[in-house]
Each structure stands twice: as C-alpha cells, then as structure tokens.
N, C-alpha and C positions, 0 to 999 in steps of 0.2 A: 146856847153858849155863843157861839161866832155866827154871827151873820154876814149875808151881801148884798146891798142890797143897791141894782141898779136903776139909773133915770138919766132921762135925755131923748128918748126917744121920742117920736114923732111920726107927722107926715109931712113931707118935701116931695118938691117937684124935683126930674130927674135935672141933674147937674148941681143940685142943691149939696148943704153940708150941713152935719149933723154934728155933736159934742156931747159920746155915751159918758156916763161915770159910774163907779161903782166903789163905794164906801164898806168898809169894814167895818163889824163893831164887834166886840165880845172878850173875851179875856185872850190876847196874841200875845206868845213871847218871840216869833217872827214868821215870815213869811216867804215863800220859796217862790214858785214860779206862778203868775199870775197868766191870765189869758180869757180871751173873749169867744163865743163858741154862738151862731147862729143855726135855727131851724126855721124853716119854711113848712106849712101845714100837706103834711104827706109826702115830707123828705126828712131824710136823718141829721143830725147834730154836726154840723161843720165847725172845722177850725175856722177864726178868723187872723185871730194876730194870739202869739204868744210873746210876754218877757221876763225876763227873769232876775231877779234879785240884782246885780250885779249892772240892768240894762241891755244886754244882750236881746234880740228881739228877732222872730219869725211868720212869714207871712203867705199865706197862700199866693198862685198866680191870679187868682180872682179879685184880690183886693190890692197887690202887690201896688206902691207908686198910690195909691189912691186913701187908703187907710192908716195910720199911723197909732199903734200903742205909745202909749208912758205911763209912770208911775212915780208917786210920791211917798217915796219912803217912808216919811215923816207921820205922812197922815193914814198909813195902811190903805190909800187910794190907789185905782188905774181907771185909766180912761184912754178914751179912743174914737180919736179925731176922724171923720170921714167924709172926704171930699169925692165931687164929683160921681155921685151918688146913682145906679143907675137901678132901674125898675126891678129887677133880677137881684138886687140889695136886701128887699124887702122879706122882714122877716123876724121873728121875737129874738132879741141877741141876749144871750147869757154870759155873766161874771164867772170865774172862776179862779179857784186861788185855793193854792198849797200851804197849811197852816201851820205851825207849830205850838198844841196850846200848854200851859202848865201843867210839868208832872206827867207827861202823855210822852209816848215812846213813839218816831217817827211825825210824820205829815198827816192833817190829815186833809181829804179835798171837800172842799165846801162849794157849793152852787148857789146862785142870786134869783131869786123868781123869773127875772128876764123882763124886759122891754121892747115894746113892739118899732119899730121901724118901717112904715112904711113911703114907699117911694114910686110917686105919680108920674107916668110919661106925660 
C-alpha cells in the first residue's frame, strides 16, 4: 500500500555534501510528521532531523547547523540536505513518515529500505 522509498546516498570525502530524498507512493490522504533516522552497523537507530506537516523542524546536536530537512507537500516528498559531512556521518539513513491512509483510523508509520551514506576522511 504506501511506500518510501529513499536515494541520494553515496560516498563523499569528509566536508563533502550530500541531497537524501525520499518519495512517497501508495494510496495517502495526508501526512503527519516526517523524519530521517540513521544507523551505523552495531549501533542503534538515531534521530537525525524531524518535520512536521506545518514545517516546524528538529535536530540533534550532531547534525545541528550542518544538516537541514524539508518537505514538499505537494509531492508527498522530504529530503535532507547535508553539508559538511564528517566521517562519523557515515551510515544507512532511513525515511520515515506518519501517514494517513483511506478509511483507516489514526497514522500509521511507514519505514524506507534506507540508503547508505558513506563518508571518507
């Protein structure tokens, strides 16, 4: 039914920049708070940036000044710019997004396969 699915990732030398995206598709009648979430292999599921319907937007001290979410209404898209990129970046980043689909009571959260990111000293 709804999918996420993102791209953009890569590999960058560190102070490089990257431009995640992550595309919706399935049956949405809208969408609640969107957000990017990164794991490193033998560490758990970090916040990166969250925003929210509205624009409103949050951000760890790790990526804080360096990272930036948005999102395009229009196109059930978010994306997330990230500058100045340092080795300790490096890591599969996941989509996520609060959904509302037809006929369905509340949100529900959807996950993106993830994309890798990785970032060379």
């Amino acid at each position: 039914q709804v999918q996420l699915v993102e791209s953009g990732g890569g590999l960058v030398q560190a102070g490089g920049s990257l431009r995640l995206s992550c595309a919706t598709s399935g049956s949405i009648d809208s969408i609640n708070v969107m957000g990017w979430y990164r794991q490193a292999p033998g560490k758990q599921r970090d916040l990166v940036a969250i925003i929210s319907s509205g624009g409103s937007t949050n951000y760890p001290d790790s990526v804080k000044g360096r990272f930036t979410i948005s999102r395009d209404n229009a196109k059930n898209t978010v994306y997330l710019q990230m500058n100045s990129l340092k080795p300790e970046d490096t890591a599969v980043y996941y989509c996520n997004a609060e959904v509302r689909v037809p006929r369905s009571y509340g949100y529900l959260e959807v996950w993106g396969q993830g994309t890798l990111v990785t970032v060379s000293s």
